[in-house]
LUMTORKE-489669 format. One line per 10 residues: their letters; for each residue x, y, z of N, C-alpha, C, CB. Coordinates in steps of 0.05 Angstrom, whole numbers, plus 5000, padded with zeros to 4 digits. Glycine has a CB too. Example, Ala and Ser with C-alpha at 12.3 -4.5 7.8 and 13.67 -1.06 7.14 Angstrom:
as	5264,4886,5156,5246,4910,5156,5264,4934,5156,5226,4911,5181; 5257,4955,5142,5273,4979,5143,5258,5001,5157,5282,4988,5114
***
This chain:
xxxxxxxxxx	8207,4723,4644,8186,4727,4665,8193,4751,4682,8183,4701,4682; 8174,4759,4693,8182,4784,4709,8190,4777,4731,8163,4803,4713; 8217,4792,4735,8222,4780,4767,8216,4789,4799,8250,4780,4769; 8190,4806,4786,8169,4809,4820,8155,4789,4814,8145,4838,4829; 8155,4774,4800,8136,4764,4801,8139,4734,4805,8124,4772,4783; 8155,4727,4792,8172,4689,4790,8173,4681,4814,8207,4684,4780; 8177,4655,4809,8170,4640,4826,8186,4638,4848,8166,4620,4817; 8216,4647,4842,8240,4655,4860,8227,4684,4869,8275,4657,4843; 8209,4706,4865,8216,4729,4878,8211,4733,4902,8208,4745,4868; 8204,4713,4914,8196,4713,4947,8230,4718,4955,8178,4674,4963
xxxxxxxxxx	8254,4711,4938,8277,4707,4949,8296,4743,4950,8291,4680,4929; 8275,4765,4932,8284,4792,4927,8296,4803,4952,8263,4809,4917; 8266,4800,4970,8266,4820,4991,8288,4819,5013,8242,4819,5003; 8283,4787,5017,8314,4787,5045,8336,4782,5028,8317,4756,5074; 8343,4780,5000,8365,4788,4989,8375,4821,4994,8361,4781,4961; 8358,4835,4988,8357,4874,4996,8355,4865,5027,8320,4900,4981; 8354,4856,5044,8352,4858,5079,8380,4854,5081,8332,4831,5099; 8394,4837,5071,8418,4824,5075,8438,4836,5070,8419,4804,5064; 8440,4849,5043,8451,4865,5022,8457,4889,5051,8427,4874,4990; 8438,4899,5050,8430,4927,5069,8452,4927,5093,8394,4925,5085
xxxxxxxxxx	8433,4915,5104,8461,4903,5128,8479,4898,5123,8461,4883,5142; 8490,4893,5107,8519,4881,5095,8538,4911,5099,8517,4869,5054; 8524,4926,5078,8531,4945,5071,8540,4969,5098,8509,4952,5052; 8520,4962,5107,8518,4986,5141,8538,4973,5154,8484,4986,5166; 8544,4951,5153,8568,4936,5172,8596,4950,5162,8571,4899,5167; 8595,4942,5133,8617,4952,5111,8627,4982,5117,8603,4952,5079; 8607,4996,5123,8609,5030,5125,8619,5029,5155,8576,5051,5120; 8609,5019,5173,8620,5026,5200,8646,5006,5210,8594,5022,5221; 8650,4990,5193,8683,4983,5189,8699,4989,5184,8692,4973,5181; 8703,5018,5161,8714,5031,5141,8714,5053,5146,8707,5028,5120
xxxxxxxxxx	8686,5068,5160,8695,5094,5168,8699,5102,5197,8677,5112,5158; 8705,5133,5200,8709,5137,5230,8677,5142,5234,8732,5165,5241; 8673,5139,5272,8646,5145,5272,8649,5168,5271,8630,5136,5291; 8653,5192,5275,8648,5218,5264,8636,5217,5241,8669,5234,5262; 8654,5210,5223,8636,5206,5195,8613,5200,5182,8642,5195,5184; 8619,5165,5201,8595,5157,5192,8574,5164,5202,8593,5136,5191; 8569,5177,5227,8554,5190,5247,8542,5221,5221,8579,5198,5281; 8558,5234,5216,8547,5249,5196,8539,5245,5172,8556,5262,5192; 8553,5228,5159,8530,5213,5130,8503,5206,5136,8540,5181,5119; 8503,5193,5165,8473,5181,5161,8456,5196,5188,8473,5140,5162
xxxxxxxxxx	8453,5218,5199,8450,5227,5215,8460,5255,5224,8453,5210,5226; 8438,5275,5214,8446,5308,5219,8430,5315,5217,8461,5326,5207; 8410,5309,5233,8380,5330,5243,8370,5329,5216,8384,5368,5256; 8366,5306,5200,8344,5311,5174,8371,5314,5149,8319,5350,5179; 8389,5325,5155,8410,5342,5121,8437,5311,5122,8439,5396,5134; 8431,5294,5129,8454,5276,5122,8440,5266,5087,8457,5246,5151; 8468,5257,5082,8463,5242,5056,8447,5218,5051,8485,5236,5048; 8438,5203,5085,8421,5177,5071,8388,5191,5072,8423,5141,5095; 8384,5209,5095,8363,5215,5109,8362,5233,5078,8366,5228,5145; 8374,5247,5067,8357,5257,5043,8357,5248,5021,8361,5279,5036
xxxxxxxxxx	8360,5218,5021,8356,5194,5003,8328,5189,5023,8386,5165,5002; 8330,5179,5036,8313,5174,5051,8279,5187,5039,8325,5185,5079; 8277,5217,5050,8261,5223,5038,8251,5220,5012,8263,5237,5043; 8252,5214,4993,8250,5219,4970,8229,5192,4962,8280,5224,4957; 8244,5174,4972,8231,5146,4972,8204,5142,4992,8254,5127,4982; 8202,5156,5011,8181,5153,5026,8161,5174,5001,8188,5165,5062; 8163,5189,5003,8146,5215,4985,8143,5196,4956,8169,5254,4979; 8149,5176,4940,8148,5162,4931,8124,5145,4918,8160,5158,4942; 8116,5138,4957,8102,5120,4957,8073,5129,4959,8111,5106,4975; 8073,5159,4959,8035,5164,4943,8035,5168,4923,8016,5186,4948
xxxxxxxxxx	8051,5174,4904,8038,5171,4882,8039,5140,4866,8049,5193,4867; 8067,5130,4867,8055,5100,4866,8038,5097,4871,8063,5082,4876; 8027,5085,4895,8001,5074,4912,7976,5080,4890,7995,5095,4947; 7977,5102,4879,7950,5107,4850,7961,5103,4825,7936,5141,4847; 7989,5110,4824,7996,5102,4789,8002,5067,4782,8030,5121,4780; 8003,5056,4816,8004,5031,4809,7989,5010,4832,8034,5026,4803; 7970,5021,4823,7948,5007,4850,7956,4972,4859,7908,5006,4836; 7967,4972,4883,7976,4946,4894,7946,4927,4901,7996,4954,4924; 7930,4935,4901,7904,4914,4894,7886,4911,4875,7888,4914,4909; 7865,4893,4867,7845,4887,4844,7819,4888,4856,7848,4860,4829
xxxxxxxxxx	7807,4895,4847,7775,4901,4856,7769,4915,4838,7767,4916,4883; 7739,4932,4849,7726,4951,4831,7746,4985,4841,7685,4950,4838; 7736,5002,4824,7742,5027,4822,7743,5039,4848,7726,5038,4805; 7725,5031,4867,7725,5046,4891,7738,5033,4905,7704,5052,4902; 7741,5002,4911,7759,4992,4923,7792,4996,4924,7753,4974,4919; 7793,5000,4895,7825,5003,4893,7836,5040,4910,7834,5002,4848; 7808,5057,4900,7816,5084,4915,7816,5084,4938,7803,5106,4910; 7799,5072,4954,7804,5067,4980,7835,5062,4989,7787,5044,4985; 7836,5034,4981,7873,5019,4987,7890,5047,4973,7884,4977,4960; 7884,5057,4957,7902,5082,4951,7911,5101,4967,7893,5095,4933
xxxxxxxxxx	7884,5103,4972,7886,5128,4995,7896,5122,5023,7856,5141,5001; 7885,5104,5030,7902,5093,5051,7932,5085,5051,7891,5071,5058; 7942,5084,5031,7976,5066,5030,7986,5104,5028,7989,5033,4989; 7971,5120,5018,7987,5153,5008,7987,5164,5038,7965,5179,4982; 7960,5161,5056,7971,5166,5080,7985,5148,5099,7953,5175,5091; 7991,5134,5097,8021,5113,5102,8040,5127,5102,8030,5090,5081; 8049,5139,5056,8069,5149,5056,8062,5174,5077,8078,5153,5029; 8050,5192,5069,8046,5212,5082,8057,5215,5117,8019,5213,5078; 8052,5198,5139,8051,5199,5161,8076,5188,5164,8030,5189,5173; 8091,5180,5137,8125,5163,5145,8143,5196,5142,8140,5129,5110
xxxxxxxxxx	8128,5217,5113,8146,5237,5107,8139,5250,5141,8137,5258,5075; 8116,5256,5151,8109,5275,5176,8122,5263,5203,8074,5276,5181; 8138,5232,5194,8150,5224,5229,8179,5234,5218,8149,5180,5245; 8182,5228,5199,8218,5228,5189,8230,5264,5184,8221,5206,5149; 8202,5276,5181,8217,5311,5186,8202,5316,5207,8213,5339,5159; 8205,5302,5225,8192,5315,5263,8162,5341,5249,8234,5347,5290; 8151,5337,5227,8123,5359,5226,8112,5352,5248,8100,5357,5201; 8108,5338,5258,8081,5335,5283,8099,5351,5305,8070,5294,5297; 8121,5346,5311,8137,5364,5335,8134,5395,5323,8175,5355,5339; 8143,5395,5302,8144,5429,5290,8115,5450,5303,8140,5427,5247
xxxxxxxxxx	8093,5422,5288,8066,5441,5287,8063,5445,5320,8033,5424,5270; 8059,5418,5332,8055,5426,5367,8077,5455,5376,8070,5391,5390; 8103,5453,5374,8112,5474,5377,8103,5500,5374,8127,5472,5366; 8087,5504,5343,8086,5529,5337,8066,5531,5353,8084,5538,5310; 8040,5513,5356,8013,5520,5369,8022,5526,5396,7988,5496,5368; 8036,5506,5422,8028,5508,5438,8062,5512,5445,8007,5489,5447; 8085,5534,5443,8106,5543,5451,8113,5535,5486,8103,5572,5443; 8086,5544,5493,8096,5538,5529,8092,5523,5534,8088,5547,5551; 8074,5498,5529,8074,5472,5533,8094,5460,5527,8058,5462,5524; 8108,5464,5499,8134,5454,5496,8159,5462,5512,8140,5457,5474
xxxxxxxxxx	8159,5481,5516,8173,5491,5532,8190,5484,5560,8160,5504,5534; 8157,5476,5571,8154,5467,5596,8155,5438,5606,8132,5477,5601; 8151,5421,5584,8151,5395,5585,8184,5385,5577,8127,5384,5565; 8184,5360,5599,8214,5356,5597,8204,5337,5579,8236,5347,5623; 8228,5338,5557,8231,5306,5531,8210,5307,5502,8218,5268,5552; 8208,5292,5497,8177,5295,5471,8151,5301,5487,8168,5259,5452; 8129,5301,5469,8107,5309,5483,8094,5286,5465,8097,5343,5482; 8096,5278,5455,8084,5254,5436,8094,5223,5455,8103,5256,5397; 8081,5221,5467,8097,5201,5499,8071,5193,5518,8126,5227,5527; 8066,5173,5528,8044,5164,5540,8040,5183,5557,8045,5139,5550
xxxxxxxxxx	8062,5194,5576,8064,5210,5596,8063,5231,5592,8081,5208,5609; 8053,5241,5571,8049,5271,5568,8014,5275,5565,8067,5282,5538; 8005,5250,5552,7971,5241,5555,7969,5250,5583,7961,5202,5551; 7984,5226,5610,7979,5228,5629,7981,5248,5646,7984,5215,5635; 7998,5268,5640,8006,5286,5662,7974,5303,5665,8038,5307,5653; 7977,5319,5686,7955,5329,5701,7957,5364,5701,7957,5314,5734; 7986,5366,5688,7993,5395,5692,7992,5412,5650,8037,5394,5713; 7985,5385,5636,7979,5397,5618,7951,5404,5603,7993,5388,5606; 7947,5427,5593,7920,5437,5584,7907,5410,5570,7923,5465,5562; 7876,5419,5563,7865,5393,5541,7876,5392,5512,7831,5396,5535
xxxxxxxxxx	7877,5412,5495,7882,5417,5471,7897,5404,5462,7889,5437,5468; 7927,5411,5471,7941,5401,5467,7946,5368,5473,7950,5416,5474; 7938,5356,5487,7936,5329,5491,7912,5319,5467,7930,5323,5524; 7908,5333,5471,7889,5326,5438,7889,5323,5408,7875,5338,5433; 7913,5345,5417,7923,5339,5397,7948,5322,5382,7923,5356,5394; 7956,5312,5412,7975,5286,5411,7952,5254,5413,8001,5288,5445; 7940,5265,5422,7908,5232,5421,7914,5229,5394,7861,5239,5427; 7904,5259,5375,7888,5245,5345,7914,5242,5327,7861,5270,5326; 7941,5243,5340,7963,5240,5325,7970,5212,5325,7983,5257,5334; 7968,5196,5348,7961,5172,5360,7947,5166,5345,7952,5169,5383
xxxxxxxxxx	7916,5165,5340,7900,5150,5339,7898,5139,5304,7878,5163,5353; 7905,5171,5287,7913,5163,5269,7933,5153,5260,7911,5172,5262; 7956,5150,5270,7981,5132,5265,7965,5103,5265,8006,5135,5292; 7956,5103,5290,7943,5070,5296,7927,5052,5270,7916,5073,5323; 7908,5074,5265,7893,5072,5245,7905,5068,5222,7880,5089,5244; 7927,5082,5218,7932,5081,5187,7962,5059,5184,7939,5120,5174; 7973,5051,5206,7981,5024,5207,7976,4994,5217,7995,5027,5214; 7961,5001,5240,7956,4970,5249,7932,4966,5234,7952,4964,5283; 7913,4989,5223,7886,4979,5208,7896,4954,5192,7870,5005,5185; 7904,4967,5163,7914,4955,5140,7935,4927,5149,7928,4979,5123
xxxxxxxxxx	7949,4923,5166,7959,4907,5177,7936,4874,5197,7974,4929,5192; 7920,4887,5198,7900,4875,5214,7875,4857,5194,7888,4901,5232; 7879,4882,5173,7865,4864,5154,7880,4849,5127,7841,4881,5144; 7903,4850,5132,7920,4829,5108,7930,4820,5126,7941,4837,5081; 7932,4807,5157,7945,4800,5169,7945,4761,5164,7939,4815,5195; 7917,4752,5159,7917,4730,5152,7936,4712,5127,7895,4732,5151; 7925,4738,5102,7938,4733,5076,7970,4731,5082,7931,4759,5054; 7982,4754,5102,8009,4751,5084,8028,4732,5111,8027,4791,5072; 8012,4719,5128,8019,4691,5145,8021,4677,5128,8002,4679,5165; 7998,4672,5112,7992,4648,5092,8009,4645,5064,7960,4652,5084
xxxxxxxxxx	8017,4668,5070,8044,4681,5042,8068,4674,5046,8051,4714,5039; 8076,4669,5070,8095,4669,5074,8101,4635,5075,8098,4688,5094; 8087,4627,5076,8083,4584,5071,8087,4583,5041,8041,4564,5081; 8085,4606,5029,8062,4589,4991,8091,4615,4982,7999,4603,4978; 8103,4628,4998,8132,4635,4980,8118,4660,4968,8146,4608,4952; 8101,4675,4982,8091,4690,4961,8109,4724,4964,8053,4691,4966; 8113,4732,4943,8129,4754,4937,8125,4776,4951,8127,4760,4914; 8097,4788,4955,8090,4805,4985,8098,4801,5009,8067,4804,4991; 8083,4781,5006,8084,4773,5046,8116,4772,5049,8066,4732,5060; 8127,4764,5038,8160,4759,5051,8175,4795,5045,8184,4725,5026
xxxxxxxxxx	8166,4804,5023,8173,4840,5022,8163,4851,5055,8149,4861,4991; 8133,4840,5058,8133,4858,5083,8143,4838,5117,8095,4870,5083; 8151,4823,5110,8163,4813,5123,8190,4820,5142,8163,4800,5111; 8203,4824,5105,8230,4839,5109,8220,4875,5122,8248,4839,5072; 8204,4884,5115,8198,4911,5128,8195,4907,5158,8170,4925,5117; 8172,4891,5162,8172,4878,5190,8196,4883,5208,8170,4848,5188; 8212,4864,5199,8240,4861,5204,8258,4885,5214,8252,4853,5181; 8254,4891,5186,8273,4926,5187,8264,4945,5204,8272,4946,5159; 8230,4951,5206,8218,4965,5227,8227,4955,5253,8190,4965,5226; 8233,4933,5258,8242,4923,5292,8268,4926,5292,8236,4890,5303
xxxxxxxxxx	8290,4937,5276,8313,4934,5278,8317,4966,5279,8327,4915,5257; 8304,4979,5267,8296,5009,5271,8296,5020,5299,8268,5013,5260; 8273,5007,5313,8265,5015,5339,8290,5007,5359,8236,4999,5347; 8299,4979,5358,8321,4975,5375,8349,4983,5371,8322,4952,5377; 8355,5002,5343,8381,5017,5345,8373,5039,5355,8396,5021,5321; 8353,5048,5349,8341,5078,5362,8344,5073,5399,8299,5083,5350; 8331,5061,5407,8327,5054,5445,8350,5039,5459,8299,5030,5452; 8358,5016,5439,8388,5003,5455,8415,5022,5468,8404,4985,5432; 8418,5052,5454,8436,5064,5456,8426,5070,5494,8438,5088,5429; 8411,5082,5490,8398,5087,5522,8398,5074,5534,8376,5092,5529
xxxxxxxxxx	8393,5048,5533,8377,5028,5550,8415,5019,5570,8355,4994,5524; 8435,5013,5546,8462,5007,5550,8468,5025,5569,8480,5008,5526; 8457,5054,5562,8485,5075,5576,8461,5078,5614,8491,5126,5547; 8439,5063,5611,8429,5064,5641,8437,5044,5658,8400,5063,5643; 8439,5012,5637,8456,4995,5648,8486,4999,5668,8460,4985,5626; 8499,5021,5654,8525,5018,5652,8543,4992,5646,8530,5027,5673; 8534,4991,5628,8550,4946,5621,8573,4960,5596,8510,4907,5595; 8567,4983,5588,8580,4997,5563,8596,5012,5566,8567,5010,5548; 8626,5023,5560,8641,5039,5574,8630,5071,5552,8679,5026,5575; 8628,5083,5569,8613,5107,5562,8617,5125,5532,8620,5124,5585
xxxxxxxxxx	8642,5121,5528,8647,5135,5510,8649,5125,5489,8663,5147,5514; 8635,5089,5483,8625,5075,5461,8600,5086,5449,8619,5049,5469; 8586,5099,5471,8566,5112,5470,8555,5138,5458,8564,5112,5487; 8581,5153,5456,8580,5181,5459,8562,5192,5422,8620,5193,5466; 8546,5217,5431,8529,5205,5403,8535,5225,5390,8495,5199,5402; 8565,5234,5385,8578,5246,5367,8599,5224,5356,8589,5272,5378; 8619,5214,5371,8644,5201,5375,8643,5162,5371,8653,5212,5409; 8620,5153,5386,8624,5138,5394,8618,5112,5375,8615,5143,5415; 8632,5095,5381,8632,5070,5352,8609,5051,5365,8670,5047,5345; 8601,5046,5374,8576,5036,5382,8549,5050,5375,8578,5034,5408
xxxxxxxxxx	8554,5083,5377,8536,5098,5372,8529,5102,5347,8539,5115,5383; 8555,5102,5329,8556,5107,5300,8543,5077,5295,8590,5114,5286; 8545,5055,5302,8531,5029,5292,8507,5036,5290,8532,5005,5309; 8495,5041,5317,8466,5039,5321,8448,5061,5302,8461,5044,5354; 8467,5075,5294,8461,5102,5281,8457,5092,5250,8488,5127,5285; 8473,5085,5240,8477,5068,5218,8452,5048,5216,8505,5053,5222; 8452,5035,5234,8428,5011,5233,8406,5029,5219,8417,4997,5267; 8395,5046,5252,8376,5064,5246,8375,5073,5233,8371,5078,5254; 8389,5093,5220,8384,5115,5193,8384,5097,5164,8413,5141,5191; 8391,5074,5169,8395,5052,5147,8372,5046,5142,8410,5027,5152
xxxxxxxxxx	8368,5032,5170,8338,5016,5168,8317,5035,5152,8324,5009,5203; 8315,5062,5165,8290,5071,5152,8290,5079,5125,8279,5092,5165; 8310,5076,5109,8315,5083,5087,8306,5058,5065,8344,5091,5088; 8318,5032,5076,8304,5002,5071,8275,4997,5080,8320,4980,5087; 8265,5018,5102,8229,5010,5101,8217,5027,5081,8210,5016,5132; 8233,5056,5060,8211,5066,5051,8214,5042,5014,8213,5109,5051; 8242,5030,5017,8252,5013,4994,8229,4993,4983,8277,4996,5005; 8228,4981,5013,8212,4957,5011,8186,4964,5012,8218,4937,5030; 8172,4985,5016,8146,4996,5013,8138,4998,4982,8144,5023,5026; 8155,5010,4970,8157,5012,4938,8157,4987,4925,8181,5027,4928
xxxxxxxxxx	8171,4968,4940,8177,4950,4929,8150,4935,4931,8201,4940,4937; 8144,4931,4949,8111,4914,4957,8084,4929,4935,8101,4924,5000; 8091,4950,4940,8078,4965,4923,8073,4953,4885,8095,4993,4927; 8104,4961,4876,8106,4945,4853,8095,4911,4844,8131,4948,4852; 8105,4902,4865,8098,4861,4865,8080,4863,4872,8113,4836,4885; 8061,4876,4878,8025,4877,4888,8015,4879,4859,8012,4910,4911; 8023,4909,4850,8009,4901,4827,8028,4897,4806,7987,4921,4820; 8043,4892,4797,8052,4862,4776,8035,4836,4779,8084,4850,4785; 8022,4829,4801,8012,4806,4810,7975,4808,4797,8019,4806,4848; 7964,4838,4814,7937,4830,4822,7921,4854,4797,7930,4836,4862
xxxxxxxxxx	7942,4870,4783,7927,4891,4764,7929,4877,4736,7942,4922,4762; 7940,4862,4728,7941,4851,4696,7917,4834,4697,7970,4832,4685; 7910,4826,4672,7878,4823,4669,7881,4792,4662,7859,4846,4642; 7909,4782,4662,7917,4751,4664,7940,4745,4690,7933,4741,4632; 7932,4757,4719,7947,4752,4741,7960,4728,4743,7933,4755,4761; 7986,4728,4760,8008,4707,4748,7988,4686,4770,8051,4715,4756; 7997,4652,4757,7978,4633,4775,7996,4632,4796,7970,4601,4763; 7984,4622,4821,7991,4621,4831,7992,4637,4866,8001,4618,4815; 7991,4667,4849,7995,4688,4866,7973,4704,4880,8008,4704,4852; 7966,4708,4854,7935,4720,4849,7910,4711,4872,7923,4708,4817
xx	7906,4689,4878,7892,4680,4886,7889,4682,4919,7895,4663,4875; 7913,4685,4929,7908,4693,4961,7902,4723,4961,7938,4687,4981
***
């Protein structure tokens, strides 16, 4: 039997969650953080981050060579097109393009603005032109769109997936997961060194073994959300494209 598809494969995904983490623990036990700080973290050229890519860029052409839903012809291009700009907007956050292009267009705005410009407070400020805030709106708006949409409308199914063991819902589960463990190695490093509860130089985000963790997590994690995208991808359609869908599955 195929094993996206069996009746154990609900058990794949937090086996790869577990595994993952295992592994990132393993590395930041074993190496110095200098090291590990550069394996997985160098402005885009570390060794996971260009694993990384490859797997995200991945996930459009899957998305059409192996359409993760069943319907008619137009339905499935639809879900196609939508999961390619997924991948798409994961390759455009993970090589900073949206920072690049604002840069090139609007130099003095960047310039002039302290921190990102992609930030609620850059909507709000009063001292920046329209354009440019406009062009952080429709960067927004399409992010929104092209994740919480699709999220909003399988949000029922893969609750209900996750009771009946179903092989998706627990893949995106585990993404779920990984995306929140993402965000909080990325912000905890800050949040600690405003506290002061952390002696500083745990911190330090060349040196520091706390920093190399969180770094690790992070640069891990996103490497395991473009994994498990492929992977959802694949157990979608193993499940809902064969013209005798496995029982069971098929049906939510």
């Amino acid at each position: 039997m195929n094993i996206l598809v069996s009746r154990n494969a609900w058990l794949l995904s937090p086996a790869l969650f577990f595994a993952g983490i295992t592994v990132f623990l393993c590395c930041w036990t074993v190496a110095a953080p200098e090291a590990l700080i550069a394996n997985f973290d160098a402005d885009g050229h570390s060794m996971v981050e260009l694993m990384t890519l490859p797997l995200f860029a991945m996930v459009i052409p899957l998305s059409w060579l192996c359409c993760p839903v069943a319907g008619s012809v137009r339905r499935k291009a639809f879900w196609s097109f939508v999961f390619s700009v997924l991948g798409f907007m994961a390759l455009v956050r993970e090589l900073d393009w949206h920072k690049i292009w604002f840069a090139q267009l609007w130099p003095e705005v960047t310039a002039s603005f302290s921190g990102t410009v992609f930030k609620m407070r850059f909507l709000t400020s009063g001292d920046v032109p329209f354009m440019p805030k406009l062009f952080v709106l429709f960067f927004f708006v399409l992010f929104f769109a092209a994740t919480v949409g699709p999220l909003l409308y399988f949000i029922r199914r893969l609750i209900k997936g996750l009771f009946s063991y179903h092989p998706v819902a627990w893949t995106m589960a585990c993404f779920g997961a990984t995306g929140v463990m993402v965000q909080m190695s990325d912000r905890l490093p800050s949040m600690l060194r405003n506290t002061g509860w952390i002696r500083p130089e745990l911190l330090d985000k060349t040196t520091g073994s706390l920093a190399a963790l969180m770094t690790a997590l992070e640069e891990g994690g996103e490497m395991m959300l473009a994994a498990f995208a492929l992977l959802a991808i694949l157990q979608a359609h193993a499940i809902y494209a064969p013209d005798s869908p496995e029982p069971g599955f098929a049906e939510l």
